[in-house]
Backbone as numpy.savetxt, mean C-alpha at the origin, in Angstrom:
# Nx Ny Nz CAx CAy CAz Cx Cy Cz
20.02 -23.86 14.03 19.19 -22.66 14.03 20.05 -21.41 14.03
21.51 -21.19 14.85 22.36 -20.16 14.41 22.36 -19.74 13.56
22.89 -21.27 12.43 23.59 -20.47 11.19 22.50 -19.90 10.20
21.18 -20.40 10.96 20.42 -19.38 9.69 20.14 -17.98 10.13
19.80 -17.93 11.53 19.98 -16.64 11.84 21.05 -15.89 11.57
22.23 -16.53 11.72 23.70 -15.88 11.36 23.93 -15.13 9.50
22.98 -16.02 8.70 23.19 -16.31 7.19 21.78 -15.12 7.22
21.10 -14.99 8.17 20.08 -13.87 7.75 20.40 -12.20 8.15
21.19 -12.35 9.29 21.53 -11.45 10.08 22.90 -10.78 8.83
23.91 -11.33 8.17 24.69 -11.04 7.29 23.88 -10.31 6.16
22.62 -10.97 5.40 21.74 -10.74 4.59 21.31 -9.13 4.66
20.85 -8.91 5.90 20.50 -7.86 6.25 21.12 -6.89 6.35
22.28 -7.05 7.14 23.73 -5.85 7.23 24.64 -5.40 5.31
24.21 -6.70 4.84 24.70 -6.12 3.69 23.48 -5.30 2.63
22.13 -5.87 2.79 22.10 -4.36 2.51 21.08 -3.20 3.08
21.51 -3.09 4.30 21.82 -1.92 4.41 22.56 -1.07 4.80
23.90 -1.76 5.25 24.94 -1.32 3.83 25.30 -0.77 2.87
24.36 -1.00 2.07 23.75 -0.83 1.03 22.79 0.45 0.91
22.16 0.47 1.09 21.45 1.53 1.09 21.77 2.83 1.91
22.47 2.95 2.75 23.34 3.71 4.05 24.27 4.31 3.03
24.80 3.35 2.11 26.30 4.30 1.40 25.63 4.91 0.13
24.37 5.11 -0.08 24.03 5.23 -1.52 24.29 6.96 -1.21
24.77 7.58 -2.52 24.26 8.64 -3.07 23.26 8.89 -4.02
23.33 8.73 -5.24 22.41 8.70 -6.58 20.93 8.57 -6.04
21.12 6.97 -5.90 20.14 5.92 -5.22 19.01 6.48 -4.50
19.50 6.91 -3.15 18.60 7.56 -2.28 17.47 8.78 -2.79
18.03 9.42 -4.52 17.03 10.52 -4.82 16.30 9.45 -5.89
16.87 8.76 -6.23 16.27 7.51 -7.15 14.86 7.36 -6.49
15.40 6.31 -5.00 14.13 6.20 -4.22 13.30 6.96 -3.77
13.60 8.19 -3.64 12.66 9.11 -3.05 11.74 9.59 -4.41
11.93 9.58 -5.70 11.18 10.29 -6.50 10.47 8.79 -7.29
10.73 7.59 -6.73 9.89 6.24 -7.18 8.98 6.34 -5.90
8.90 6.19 -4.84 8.00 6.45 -3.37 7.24 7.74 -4.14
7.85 8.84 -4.48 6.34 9.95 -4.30 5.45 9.62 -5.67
6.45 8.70 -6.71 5.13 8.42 -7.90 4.32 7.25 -7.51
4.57 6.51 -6.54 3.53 5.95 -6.16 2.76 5.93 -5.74
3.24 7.20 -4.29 2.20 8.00 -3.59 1.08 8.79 -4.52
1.71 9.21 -5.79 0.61 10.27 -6.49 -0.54 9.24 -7.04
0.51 7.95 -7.74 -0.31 6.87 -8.53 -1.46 6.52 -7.67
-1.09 6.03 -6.30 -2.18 5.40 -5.55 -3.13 6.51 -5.17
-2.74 7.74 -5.10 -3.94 9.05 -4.55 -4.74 9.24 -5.72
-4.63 9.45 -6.90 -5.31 9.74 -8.31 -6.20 8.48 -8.78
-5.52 6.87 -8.25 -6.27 5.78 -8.70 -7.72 5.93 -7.72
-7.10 6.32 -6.15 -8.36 6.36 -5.61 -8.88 7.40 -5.40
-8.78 8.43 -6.16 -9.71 9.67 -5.81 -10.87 9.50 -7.56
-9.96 8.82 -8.58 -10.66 8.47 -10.32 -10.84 7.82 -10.56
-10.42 6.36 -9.98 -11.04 5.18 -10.46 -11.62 4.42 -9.62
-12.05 4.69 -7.86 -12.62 3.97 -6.66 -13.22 5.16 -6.12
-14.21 5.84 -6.36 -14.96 6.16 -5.97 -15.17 5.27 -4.83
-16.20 6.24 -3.64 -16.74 6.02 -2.68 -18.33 5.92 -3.21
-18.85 4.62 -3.34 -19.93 4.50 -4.27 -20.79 4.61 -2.62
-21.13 3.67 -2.27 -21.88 3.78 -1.01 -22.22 5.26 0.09
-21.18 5.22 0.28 -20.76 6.93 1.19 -21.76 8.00 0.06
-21.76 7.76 -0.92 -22.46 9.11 -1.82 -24.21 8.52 -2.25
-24.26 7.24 -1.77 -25.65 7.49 -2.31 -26.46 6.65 -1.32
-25.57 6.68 0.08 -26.55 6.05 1.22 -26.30 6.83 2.19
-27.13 7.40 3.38 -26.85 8.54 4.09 -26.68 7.94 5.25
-26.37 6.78 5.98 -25.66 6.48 7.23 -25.72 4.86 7.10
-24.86 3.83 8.05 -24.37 3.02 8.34 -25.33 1.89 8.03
-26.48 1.94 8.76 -27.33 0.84 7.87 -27.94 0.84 6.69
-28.17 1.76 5.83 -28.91 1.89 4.45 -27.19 1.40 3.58
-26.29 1.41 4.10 -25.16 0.95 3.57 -24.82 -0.41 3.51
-24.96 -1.03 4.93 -25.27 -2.79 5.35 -26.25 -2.97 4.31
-27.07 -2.49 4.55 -28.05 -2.97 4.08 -28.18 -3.38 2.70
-27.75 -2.19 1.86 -27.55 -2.52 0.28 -26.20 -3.47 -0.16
-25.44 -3.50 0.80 -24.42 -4.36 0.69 -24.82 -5.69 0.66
-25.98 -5.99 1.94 -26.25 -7.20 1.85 -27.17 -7.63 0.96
-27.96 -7.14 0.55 -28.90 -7.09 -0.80 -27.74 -7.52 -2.58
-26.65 -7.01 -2.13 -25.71 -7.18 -3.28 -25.47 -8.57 -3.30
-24.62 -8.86 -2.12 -24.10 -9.98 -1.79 -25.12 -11.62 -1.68
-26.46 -11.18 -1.25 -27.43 -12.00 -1.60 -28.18 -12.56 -2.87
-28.15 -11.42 -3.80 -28.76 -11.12 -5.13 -27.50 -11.88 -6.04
-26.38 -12.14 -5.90 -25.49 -12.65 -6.54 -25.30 -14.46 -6.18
């Protein structure tokens, strides 16, 4: 059981390592993180609507049509 902890614990130190000595890299990553951040905010503000929230006005008319979905199928 050491040597795998030992063989994981190496795994890990190298890289970050790795990532600790980057120059370039680190603006690499930071401008791939904020297009994902934009990707995932735009997918769900244009393509996932809040269908329920806009055309049921509180918590059970929401159950409710949910379960009507889920039954009807």
């Amino acid at each position: 059981m050491d040597g795998i902890a030992v063989k994981a614990r190496k795994i890990v130190d190298f890289y970050v390592d790795g990532f600790r000595n980057m120059t370039i890299g680190r603006r690499l990553w930071a401008i791939i993180l904020i297009k994902v951040a934009l990707l995932f905010l735009v997918f769900k503000l244009f393509f996932f609507p809040n269908i329920l929230e806009e055309n049921y006005d509180n918590d059970e008319d929401r159950a409710r049509a949910v379960a009507e979905q889920l039954s009807t199928r």
